[in-house]
N, CA, C and O atoms as a GROMACS GRO file, in nm:
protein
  320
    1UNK      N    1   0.946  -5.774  17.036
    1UNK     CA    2   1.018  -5.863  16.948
    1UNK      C    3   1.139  -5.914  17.025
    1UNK      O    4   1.206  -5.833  17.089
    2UNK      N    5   1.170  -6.032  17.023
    2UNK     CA    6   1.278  -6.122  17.004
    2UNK      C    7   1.431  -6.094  16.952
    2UNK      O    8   1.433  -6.174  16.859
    3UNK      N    9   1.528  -6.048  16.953
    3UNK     CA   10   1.630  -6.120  16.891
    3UNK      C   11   1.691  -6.237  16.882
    3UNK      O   12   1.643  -6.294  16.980
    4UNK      N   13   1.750  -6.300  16.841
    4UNK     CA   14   1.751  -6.454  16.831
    4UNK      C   15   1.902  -6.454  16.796
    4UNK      O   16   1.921  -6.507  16.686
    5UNK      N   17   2.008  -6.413  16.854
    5UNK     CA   18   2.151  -6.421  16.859
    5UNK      C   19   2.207  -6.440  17.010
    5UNK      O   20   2.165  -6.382  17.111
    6UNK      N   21   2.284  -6.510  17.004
    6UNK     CA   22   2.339  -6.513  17.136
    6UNK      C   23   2.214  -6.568  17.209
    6UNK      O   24   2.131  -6.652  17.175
    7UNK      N   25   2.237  -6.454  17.376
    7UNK     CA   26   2.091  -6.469  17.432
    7UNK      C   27   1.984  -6.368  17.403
    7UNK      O   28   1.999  -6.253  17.362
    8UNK      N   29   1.882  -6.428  17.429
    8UNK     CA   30   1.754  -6.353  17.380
    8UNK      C   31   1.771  -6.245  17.487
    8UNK      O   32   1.815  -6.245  17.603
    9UNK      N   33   1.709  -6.134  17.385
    9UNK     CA   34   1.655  -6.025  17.482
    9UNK      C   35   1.524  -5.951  17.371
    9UNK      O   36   1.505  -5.916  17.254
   10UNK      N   37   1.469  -5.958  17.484
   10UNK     CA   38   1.292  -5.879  17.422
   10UNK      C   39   1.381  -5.662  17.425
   10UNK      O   40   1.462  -5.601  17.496
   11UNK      N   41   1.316  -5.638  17.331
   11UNK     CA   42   1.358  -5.526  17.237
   11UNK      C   43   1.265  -5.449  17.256
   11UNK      O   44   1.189  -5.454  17.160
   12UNK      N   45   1.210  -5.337  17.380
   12UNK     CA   46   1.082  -5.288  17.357
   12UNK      C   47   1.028  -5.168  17.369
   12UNK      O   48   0.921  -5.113  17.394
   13UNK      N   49   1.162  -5.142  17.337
   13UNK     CA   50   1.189  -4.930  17.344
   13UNK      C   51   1.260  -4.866  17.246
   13UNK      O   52   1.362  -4.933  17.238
   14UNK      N   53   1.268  -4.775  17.165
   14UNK     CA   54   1.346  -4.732  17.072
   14UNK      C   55   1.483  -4.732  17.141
   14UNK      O   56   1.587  -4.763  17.083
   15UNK      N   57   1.476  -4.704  17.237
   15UNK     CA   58   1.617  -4.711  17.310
   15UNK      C   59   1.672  -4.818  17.260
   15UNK      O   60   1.753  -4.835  17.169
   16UNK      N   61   1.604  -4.908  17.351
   16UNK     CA   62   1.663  -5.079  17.335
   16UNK      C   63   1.696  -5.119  17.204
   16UNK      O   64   1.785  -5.199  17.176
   17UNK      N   65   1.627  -5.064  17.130
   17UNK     CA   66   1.659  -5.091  16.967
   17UNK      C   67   1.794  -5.009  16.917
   17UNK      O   68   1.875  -5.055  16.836
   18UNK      N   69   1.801  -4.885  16.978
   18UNK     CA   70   1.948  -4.794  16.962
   18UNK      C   71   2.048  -4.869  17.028
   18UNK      O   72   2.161  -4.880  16.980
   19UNK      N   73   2.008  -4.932  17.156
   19UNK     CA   74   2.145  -4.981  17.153
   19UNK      C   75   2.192  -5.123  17.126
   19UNK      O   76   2.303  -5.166  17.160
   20UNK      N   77   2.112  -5.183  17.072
   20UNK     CA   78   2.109  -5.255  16.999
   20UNK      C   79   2.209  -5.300  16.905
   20UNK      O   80   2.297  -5.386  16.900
   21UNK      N   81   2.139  -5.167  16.802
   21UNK     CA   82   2.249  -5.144  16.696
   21UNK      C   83   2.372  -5.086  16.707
   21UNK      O   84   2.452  -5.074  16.614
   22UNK      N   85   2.394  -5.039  16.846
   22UNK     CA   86   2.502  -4.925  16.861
   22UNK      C   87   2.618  -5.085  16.905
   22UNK      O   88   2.723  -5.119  16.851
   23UNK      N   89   2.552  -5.142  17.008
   23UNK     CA   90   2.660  -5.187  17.137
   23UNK      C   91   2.626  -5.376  17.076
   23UNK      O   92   2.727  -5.445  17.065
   24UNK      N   93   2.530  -5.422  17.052
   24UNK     CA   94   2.486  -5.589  17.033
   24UNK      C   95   2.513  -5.643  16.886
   24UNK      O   96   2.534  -5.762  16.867
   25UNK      N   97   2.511  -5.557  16.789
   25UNK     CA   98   2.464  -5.562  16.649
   25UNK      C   99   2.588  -5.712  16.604
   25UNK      O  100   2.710  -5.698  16.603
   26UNK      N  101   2.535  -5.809  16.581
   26UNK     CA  102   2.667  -5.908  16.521
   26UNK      C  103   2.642  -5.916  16.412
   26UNK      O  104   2.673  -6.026  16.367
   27UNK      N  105   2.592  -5.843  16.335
   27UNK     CA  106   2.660  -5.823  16.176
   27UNK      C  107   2.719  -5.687  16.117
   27UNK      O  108   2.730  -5.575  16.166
   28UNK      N  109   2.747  -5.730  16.013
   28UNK     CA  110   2.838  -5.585  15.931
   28UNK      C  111   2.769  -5.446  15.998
   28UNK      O  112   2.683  -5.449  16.085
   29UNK      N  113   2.808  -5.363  15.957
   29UNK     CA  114   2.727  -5.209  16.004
   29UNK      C  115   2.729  -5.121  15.924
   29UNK      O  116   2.723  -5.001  15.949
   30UNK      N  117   2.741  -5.188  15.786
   30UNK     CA  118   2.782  -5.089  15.669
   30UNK      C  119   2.668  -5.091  15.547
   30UNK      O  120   2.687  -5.043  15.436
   31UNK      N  121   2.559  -5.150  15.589
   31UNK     CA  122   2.402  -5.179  15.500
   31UNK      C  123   2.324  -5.083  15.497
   31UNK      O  124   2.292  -5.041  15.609
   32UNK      N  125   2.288  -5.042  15.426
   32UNK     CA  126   2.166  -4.904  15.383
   32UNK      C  127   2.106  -4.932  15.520
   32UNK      O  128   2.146  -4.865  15.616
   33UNK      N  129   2.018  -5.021  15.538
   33UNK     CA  130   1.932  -5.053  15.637
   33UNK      C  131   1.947  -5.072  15.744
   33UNK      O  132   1.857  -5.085  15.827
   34UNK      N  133   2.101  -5.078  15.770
   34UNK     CA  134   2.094  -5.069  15.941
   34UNK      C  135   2.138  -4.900  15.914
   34UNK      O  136   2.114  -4.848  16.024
   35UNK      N  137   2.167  -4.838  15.862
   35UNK     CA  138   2.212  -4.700  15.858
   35UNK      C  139   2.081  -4.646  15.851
   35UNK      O  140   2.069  -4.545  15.921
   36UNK      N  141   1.980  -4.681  15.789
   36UNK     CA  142   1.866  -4.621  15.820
   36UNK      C  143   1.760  -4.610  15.930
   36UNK      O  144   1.665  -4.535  15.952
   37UNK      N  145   1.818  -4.722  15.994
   37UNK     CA  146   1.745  -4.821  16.131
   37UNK      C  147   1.821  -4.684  16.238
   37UNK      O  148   1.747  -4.649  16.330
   38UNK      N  149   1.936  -4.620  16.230
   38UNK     CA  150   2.038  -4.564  16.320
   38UNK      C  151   1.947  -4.444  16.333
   38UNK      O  152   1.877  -4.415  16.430
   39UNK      N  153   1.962  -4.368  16.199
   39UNK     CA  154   1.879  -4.230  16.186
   39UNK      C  155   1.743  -4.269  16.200
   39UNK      O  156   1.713  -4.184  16.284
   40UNK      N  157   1.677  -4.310  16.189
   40UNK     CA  158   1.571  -4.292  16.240
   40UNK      C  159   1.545  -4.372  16.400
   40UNK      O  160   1.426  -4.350  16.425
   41UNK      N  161   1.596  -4.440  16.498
   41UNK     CA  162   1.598  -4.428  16.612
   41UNK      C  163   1.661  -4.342  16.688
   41UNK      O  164   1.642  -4.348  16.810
   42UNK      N  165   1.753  -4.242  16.632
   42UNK     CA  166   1.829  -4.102  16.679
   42UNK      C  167   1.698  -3.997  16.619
   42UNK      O  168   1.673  -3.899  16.689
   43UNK      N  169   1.634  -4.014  16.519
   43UNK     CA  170   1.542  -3.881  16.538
   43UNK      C  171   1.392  -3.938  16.593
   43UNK      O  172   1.295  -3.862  16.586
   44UNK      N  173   1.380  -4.054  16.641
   44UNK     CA  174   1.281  -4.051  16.724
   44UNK      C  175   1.312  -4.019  16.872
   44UNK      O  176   1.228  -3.945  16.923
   45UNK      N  177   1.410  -4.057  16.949
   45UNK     CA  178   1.479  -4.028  17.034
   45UNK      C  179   1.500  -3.905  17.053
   45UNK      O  180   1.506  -3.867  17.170
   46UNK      N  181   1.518  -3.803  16.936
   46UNK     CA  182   1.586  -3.687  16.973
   46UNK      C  183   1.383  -3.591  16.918
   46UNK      O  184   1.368  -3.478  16.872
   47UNK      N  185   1.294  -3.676  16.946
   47UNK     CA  186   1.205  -3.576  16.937
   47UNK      C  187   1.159  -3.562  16.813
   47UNK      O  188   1.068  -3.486  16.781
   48UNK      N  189   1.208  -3.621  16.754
   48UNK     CA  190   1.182  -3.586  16.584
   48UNK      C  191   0.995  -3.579  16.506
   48UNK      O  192   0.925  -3.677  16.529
   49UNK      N  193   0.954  -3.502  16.451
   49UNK     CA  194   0.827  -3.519  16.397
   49UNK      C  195   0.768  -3.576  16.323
   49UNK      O  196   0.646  -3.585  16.312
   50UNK      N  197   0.887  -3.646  16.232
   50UNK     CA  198   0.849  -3.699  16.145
   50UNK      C  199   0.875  -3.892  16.111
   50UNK      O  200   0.868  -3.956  16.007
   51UNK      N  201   0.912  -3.939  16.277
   51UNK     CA  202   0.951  -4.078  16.256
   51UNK      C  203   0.934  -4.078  16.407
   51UNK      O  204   0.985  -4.005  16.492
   52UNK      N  205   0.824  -4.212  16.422
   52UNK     CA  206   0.765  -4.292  16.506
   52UNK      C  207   0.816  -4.384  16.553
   52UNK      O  208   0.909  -4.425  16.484
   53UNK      N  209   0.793  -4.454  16.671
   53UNK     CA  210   0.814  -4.611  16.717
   53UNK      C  211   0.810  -4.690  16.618
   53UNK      O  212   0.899  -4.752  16.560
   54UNK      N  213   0.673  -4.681  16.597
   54UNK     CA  214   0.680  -4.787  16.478
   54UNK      C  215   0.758  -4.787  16.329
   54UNK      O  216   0.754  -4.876  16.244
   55UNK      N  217   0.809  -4.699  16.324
   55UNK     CA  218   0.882  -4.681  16.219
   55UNK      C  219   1.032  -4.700  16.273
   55UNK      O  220   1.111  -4.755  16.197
   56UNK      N  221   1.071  -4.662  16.386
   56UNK     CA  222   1.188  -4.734  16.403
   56UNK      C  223   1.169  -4.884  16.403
   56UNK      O  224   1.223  -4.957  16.319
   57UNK      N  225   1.114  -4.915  16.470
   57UNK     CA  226   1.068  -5.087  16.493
   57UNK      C  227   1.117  -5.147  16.325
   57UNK      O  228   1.214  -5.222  16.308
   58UNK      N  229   1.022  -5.093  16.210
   58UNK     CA  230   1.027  -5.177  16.072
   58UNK      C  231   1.150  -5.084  16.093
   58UNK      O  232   1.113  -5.027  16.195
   59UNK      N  233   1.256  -5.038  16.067
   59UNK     CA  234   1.377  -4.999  16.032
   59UNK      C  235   1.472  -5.114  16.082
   59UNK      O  236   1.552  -5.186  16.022
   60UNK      N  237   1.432  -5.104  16.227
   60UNK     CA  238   1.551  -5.222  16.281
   60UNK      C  239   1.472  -5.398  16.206
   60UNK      O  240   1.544  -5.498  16.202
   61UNK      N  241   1.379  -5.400  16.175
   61UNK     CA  242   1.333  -5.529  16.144
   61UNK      C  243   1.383  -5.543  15.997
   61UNK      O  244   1.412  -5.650  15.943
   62UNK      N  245   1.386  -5.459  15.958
   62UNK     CA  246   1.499  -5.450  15.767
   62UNK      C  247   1.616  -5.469  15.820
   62UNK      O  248   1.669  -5.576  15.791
   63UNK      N  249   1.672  -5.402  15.885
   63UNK     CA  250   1.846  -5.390  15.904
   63UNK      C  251   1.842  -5.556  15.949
   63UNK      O  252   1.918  -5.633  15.891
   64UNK      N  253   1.752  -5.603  16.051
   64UNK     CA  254   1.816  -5.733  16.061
   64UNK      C  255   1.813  -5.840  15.942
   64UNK      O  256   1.870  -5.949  15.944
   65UNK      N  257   1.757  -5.800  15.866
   65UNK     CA  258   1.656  -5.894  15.737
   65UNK      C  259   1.763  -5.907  15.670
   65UNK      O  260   1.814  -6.013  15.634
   66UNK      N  261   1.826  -5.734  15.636
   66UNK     CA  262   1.906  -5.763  15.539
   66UNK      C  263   2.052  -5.777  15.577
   66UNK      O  264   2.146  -5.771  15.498
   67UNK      N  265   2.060  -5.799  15.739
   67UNK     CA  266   2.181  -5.906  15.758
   67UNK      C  267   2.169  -6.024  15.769
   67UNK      O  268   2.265  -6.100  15.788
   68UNK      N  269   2.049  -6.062  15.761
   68UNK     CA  270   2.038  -6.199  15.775
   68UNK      C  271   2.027  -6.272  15.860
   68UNK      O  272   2.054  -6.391  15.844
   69UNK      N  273   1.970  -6.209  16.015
   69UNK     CA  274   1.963  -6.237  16.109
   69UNK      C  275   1.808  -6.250  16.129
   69UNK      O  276   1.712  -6.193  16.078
   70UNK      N  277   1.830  -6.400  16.276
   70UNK     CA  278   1.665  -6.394  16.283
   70UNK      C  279   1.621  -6.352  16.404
   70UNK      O  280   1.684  -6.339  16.510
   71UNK      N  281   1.488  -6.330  16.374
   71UNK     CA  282   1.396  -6.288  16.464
   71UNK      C  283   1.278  -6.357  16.518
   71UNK      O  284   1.197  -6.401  16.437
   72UNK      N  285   1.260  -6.370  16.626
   72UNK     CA  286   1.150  -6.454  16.702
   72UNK      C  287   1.022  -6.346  16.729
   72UNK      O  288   1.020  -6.236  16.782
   73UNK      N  289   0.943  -6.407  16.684
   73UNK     CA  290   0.759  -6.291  16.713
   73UNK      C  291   0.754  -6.194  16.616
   73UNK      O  292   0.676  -6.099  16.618
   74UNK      N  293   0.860  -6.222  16.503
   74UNK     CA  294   0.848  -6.113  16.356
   74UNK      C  295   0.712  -6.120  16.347
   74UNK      O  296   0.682  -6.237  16.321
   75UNK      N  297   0.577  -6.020  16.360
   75UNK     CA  298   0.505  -6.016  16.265
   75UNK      C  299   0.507  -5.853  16.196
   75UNK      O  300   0.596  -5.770  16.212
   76UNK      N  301   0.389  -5.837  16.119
   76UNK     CA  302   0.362  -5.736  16.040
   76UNK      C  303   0.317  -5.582  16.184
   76UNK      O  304   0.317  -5.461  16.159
   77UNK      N  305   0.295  -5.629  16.279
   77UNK     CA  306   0.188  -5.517  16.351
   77UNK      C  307   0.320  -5.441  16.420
   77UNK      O  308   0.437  -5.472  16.444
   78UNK      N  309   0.221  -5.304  16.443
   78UNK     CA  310   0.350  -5.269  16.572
   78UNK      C  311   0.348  -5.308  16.713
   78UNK      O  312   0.244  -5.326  16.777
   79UNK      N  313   0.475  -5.320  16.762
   79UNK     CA  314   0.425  -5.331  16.879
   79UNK      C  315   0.501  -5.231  16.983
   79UNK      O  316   0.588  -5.274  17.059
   80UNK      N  317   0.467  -5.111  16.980
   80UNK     CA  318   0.472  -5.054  17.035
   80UNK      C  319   0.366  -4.983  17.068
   80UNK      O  320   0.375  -4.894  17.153
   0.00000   0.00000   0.00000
C-alpha cells in the first residue's frame, strides 16, 4: 500500500507501518483506531499469537480512514 501524504512511500512491513504511526503520522493521534493500529503492530512485532500482518495492515488502513487520510492501492486483500 501507498500512503498518499507528502511523498509517497510503499508501506510493506509491520515495521514500516510502526513507524509510520510512531514518526510520519500527519493526523491527530488520539482516535480509537490509530491506538488500535499501535497495539496491535507492537504485539505483532513483539511476537504476539494472537495478531497477524494482516491484521495490522486493516488496523493501520482504519486509523487512516478514520483520519481521513488517503490511500493509493486500498483494496480489501492482504498484502502481506
Amino acid at each position: 500500500m501507498q500512503i498518499e501524504w507528502g511523498d509517497f512511500a510503499t508501506l510493506g512491513t509491520v515495521l514500516d507501518l510502526a513507524q509510520c504511526l510512531i514518526g510520519q503520522w500527519p493526523a491527530p493521534t488520539d482516535g480509537e483506531a490509530y491506538k488500535t493500529a499501535l497495539m496491535v503492530c507492537e504485539a505483532v512485532l513483539s511476537g504476539g499469537e494472537d495478531d497477524t500482518p494482516e491484521h495490522a495492515r486493516a488496523a493501520f488502513i482504519e486509523a487512516a480512514l478514520e483520519a481521513g487520510l488517503p490511500l493509493a492501492g486500498y483494496d480489501d486483500g492482504p498484502d502481506f
